[in-house]
Structures are given as C-alpha cells and as structure tokens.
N, CA, C and O atoms as a DFTB+ gen file, in Angstrom:
324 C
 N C O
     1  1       0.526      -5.923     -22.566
     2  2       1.938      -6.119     -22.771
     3  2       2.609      -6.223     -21.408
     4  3       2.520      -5.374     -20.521
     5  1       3.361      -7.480     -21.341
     6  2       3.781      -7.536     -20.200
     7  2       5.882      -5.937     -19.898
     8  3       6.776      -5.519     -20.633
     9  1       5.568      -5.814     -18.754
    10  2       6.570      -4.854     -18.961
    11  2       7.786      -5.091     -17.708
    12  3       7.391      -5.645     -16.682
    13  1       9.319      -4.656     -17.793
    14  2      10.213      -5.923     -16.845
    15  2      10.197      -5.182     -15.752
    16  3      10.066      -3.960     -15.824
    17  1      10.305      -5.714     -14.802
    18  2      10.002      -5.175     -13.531
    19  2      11.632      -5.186     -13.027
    20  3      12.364      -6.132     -13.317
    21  1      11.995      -4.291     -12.423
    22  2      13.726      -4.118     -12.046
    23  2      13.572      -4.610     -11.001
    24  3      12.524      -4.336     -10.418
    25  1      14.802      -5.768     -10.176
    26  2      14.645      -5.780      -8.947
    27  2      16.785      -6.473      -8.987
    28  3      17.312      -6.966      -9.985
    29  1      17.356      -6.295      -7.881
    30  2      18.141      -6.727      -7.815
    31  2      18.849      -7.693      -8.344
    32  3      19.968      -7.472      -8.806
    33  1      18.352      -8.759      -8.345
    34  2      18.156      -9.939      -9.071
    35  2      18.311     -10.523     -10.943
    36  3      18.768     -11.500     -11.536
    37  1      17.632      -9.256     -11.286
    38  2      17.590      -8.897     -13.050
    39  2      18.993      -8.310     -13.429
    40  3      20.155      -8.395     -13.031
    41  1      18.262      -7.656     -14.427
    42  2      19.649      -6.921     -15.386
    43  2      19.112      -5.158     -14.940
    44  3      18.033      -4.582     -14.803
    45  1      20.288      -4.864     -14.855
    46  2      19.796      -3.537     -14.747
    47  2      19.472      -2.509     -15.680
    48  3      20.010      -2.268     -16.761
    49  1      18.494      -1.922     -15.102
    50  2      17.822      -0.786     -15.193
    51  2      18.369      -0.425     -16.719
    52  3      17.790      -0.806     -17.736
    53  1      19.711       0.458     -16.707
    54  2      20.268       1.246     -17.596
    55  2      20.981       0.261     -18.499
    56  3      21.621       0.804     -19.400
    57  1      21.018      -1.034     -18.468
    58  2      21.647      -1.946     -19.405
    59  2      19.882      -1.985     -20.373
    60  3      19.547      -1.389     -21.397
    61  1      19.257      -2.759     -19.657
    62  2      17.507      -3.005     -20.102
    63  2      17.288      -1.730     -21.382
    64  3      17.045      -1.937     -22.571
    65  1      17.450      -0.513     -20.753
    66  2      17.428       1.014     -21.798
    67  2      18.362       1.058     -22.714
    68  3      18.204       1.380     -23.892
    69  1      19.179       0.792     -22.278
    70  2      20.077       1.407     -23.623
    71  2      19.693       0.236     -24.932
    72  3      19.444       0.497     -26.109
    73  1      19.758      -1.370     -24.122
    74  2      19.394      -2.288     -25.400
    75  2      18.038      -2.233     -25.826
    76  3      17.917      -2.886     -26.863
    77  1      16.936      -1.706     -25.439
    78  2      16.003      -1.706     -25.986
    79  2      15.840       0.069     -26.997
    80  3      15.059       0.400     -27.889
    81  1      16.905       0.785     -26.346
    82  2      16.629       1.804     -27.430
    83  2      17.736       1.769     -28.903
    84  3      17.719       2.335     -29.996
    85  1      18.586       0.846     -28.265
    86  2      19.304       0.496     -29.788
    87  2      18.335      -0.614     -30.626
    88  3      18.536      -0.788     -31.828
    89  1      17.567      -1.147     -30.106
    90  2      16.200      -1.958     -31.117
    91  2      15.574      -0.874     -31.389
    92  3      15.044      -0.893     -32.500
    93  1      15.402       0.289     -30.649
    94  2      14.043       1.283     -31.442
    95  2      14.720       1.795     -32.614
    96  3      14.118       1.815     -33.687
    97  1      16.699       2.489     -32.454
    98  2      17.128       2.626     -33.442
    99  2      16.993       2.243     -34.922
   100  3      16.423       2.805     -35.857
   101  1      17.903       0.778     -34.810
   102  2      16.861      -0.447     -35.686
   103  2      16.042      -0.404     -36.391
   104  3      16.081      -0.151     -37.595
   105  1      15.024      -0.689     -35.621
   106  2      13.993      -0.540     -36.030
   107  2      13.033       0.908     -37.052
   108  3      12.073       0.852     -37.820
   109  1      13.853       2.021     -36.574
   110  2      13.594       2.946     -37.160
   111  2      14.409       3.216     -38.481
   112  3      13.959       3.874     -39.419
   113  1      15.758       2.588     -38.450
   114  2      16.321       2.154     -39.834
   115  2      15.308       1.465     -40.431
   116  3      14.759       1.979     -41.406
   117  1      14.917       0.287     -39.990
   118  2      14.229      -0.646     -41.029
   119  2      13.008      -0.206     -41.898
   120  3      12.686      -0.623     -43.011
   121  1      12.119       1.192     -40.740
   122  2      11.443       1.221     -41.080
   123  2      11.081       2.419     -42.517
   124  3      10.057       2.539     -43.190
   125  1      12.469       3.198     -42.581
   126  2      13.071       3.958     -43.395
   127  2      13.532       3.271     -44.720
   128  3      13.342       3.729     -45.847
   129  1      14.060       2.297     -44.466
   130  2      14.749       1.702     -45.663
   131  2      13.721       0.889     -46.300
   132  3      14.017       0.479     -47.423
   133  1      12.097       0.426     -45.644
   134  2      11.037      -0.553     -46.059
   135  2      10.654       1.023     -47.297
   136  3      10.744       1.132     -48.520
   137  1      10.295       1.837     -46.375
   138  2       9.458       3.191     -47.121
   139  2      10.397       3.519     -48.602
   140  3       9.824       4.096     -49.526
   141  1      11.571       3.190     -48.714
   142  2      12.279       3.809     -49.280
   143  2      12.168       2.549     -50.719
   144  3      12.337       3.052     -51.829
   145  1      11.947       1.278     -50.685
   146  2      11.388       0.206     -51.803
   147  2      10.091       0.728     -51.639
   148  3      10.779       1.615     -52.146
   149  1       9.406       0.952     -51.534
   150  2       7.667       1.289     -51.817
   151  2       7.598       0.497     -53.677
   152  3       8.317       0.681     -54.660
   153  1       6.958       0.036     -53.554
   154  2       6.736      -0.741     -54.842
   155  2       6.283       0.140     -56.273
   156  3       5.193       0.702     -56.382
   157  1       7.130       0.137     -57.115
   158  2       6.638       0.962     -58.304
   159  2       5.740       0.305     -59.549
   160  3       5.795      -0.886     -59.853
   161  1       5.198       0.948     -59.979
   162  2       4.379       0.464     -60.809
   163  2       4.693      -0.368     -62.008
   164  3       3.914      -1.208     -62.457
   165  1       6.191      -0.027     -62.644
   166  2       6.803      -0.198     -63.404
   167  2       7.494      -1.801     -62.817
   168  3       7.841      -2.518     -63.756
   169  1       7.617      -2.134     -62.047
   170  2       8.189      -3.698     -61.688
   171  2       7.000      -4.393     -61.518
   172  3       7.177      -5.560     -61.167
   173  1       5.539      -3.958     -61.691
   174  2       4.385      -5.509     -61.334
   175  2       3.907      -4.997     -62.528
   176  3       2.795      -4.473     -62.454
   177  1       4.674      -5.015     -64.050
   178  2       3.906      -5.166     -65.133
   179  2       3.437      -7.091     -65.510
   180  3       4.229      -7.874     -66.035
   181  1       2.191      -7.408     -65.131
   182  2       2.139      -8.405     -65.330
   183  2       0.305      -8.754     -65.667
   184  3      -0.535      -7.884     -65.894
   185  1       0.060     -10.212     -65.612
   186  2      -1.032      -9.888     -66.480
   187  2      -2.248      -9.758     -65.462
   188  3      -3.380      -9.719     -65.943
   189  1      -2.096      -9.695     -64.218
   190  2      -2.804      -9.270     -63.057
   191  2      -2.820      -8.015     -62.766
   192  3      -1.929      -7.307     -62.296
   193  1      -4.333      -7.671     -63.199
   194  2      -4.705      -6.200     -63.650
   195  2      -4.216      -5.499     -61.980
   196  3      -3.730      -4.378     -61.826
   197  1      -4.405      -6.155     -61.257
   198  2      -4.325      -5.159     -59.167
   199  2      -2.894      -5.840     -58.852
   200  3      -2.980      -6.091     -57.650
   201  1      -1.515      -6.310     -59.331
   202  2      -0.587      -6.919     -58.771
   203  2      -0.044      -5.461     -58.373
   204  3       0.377      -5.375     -57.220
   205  1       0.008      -4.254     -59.197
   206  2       1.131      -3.207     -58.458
   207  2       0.269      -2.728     -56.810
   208  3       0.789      -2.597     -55.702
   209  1      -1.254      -2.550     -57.238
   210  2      -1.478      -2.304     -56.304
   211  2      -2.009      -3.504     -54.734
   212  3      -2.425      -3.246     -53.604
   213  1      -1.717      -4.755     -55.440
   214  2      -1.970      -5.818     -53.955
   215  2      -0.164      -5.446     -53.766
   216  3       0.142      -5.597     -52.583
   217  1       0.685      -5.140     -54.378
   218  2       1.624      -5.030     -53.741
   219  2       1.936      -3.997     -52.572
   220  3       2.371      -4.088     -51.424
   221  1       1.513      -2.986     -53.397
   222  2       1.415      -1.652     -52.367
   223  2       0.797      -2.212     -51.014
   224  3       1.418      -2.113     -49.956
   225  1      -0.291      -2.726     -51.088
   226  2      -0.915      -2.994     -50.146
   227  2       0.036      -4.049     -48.938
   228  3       0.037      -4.082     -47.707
   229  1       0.537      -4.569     -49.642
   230  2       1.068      -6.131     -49.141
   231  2       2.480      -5.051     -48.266
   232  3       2.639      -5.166     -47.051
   233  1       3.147      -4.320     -48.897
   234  2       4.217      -3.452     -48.163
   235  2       3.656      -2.279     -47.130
   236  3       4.336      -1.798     -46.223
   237  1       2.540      -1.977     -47.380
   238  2       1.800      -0.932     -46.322
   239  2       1.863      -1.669     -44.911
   240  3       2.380      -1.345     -43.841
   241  1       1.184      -2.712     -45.295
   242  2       1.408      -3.985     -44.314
   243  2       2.258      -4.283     -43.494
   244  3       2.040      -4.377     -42.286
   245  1       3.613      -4.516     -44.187
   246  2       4.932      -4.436     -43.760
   247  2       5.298      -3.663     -43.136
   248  3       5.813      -4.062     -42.091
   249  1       5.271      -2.218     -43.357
   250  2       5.979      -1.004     -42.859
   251  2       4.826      -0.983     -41.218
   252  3       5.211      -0.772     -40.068
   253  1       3.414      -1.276     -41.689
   254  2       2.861      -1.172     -40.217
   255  2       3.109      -1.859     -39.208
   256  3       3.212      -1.464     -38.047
   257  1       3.263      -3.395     -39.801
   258  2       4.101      -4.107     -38.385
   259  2       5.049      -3.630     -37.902
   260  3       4.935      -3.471     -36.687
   261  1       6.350      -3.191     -38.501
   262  2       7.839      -2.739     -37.739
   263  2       7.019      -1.425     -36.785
   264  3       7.235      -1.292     -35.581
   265  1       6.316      -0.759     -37.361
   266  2       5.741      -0.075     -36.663
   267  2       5.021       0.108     -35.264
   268  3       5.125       0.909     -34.335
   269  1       4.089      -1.226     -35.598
   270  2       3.613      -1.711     -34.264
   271  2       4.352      -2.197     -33.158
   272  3       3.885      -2.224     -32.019
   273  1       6.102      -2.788     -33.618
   274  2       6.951      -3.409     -32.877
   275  2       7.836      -2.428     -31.909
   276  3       8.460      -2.575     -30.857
   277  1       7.488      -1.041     -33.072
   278  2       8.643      -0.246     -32.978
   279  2       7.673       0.507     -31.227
   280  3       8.291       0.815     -30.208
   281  1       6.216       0.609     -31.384
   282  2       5.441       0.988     -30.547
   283  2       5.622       0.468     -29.318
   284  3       5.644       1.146     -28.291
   285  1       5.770      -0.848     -29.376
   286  2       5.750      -1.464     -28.060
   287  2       7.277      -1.454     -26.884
   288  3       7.529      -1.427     -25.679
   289  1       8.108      -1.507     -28.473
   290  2       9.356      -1.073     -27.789
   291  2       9.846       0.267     -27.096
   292  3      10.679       0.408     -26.201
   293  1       8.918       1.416     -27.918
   294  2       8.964       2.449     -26.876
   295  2       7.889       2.533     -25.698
   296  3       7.791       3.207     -24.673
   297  1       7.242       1.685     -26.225
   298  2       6.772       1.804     -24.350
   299  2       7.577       1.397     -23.375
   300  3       7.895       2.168     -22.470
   301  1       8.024       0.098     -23.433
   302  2       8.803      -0.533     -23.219
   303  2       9.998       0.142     -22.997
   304  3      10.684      -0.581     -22.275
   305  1      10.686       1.352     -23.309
   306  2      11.738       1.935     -22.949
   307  2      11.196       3.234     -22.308
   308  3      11.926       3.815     -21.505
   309  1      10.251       3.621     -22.531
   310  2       9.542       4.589     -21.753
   311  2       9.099       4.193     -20.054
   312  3       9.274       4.736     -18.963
   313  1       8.601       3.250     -20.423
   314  2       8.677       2.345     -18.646
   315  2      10.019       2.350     -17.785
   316  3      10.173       2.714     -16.619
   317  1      10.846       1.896     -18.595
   318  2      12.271       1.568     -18.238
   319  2      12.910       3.466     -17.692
   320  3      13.651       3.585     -16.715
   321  1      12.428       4.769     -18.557
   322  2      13.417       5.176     -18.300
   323  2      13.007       6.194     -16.598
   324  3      13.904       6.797     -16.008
C-alpha cells in the first residue's frame, strides 16, 4: 500500500488526518448499518433450497470488504498521525 509522504508542497499533515479519519468514521457507520440488514431467513423463501444461506454468504462478503477498506484507511491514518 502505497502511503502519502508530507512535504511542503502537498496538503498538510493535519488536513490528510482529519479527512481520512472522517472516512474511517464512515466507514464504520456503513459497516454497522451492513451488520444491522444481515439477511433473514424469512425474505429468501424461494424455491432455491441454499438462497437464504448464499445470501448470508454473499453479505459476509460485503461487510468484509468495508472492512478491509476500513483497514487500510487506518493505517493510512496511523502513518499520518
């Protein structure tokens, strides 16, 4: 992962932090409000015996990417601070 290097020239330092920790914010909403639809069993009544559970699966999925994004962004603000 490439990570920003401060130099005169850029944006500073404490601008770089604060906007990348209002994305971790964000992001930690999103990743609250994904957990919070978790797919119920009762909405994939259909005639595909595994649809509730490829769904589950298909949102596990979901919640791990924001996750992985949410990872890089705190490094990424961890560098910064």
């Amino acid at each position: 992962m490439q990570l920003p290097v401060i130099n005169l020239n850029g944006t500073a330092r404490e601008d770089l932090l604060r906007d990348h920790l209002e994305a971790l914010r964000a992001l930690r909403f999103a990743a609250e409000k994904l957990s919070a639809i978790w797919p119920h069993g009762r909405d994939y009544q259909t005639a595909e015996i595994n649809a509730h559970r490829e769904a589950q699966r298909e949102h596990a999925e979901r919640i791990r990417m924001v996750r992985t994004v949410m990872a890089e962004i705190e490094t990424i603000a961890e560098h910064l601070a």
